[in-house]
C-alpha positions in Angstrom: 143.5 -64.8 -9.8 146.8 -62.4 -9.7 150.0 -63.5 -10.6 153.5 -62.2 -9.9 156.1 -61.7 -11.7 159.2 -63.2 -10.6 162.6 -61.0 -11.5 165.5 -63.1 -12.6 168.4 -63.2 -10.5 170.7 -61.6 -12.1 168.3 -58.6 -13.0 167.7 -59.1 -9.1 171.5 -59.0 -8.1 171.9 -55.9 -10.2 169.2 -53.5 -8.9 170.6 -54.9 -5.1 174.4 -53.4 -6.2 173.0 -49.9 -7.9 171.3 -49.8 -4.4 174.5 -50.9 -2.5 176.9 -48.2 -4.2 174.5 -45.2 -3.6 174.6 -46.0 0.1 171.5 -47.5 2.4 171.2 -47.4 5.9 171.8 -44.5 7.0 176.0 -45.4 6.5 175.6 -48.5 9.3 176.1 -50.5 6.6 178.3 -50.8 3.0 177.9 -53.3 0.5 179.2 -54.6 -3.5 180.5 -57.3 -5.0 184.0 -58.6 -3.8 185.0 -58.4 -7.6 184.2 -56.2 -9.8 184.8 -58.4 -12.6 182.3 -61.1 -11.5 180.0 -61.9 -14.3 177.9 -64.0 -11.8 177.2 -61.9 -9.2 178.3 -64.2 -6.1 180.5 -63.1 -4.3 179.7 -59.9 -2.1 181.4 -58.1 0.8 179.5 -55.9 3.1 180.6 -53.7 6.2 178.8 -53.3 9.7 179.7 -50.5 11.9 179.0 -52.0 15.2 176.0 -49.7 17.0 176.7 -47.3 19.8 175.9 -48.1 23.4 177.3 -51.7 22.9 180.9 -53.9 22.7 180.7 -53.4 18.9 180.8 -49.4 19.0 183.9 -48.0 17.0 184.3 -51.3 14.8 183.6 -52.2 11.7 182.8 -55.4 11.0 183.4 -57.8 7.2 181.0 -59.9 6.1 181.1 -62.1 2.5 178.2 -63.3 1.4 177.2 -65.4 -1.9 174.2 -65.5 -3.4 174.1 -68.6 -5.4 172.4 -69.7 -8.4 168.9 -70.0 -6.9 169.1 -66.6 -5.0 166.6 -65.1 -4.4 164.9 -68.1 -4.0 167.9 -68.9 -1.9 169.2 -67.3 0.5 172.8 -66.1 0.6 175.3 -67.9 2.7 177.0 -65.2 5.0 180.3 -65.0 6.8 182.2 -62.9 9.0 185.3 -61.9 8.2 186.0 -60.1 11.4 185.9 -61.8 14.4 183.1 -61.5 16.3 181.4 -63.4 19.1 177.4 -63.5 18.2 174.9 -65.7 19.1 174.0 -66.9 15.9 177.9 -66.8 14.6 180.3 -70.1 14.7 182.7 -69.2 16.5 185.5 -71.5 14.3 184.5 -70.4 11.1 182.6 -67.1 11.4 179.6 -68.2 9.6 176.4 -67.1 10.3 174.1 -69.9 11.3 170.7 -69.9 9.2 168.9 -72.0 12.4 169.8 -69.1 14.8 169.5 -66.0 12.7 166.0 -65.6 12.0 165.9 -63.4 8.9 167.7 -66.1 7.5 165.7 -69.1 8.8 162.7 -67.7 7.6 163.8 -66.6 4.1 161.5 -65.2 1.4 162.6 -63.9 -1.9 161.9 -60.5 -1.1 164.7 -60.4 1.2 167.7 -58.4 0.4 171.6 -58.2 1.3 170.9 -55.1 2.9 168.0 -56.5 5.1 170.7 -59.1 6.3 173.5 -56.6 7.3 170.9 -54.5 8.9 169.5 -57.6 10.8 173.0 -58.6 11.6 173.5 -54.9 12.9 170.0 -55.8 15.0 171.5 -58.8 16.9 174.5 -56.7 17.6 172.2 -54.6 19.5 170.1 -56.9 21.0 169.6 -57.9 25.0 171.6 -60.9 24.5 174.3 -60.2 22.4 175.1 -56.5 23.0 177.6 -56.9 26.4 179.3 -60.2 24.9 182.7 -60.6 25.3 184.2 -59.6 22.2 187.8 -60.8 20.4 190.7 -58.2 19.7 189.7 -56.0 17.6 191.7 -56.4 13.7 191.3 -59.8 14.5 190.0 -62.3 11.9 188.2 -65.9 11.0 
């Protein structure tokens, strides 16, 4: 019988910023915590540059995200700043839908912030999504 070890979340949330601040993805995506004077690790911002060859080339796109008190177990709830018109985005509030974004619908606690921006990025680029209409760009929830 193996067993796992489980990392706590804040030792969790901690390795994910060191990772953030050196850059991952090859620079498609950013992200840290929205204050650098959170003690609890919540409250992150990240940054999607929209891919080429679709309506979201030459934007970047804010997203907040907070990871709760059961994250990773958890996963973050995540919110466009930015206006954008996704499938799996409200188009009121900017939040992304865990039913229609599957990275988030089928969360496991090896997940990461970065997997979601990248996935976000993903949809961006996919069949469906890529030759939406789009808002004005600077335009915000």
């Amino acid at each position: 019988m193996t067993s796992s070890t489980k990392v706590p979340r804040n030792f969790r949330l901690l390795e994910e910023l060191e990772r953030g601040e050196h850059g991952v993805g090859q620079g498609s995506i950013s992200y840290g915590l929205a204050d650098g004077d959170d003690i609890t690790l919540s409250k992150w911002n990240g940054t999607i540059l929209g891919p080429i060859n679709t309506v979201f080339e030459n934007r970047i796109y804010t997203v907040q995200l907070y990871c709760g008190e059961k994250y990773p177990e958890d996963p973050p709830a995540v919110r466009f700043v930015s206006k954008i018109n996704l499938t799996c985005v409200d188009k009121h509030t900017g939040r992304v839908d865990p039913t229609k974004f599957q990275l988030l619908k089928n969360w496991d606690r090896n997940q990461r912030i970065e997997n979601i921006l990248l996935g976000l990025r993903r949809e961006m680029a996919a069949p469906y999504n890529r030759k939406l209409p789009q808002p004005a760009e600077g335009t915000f929830f």
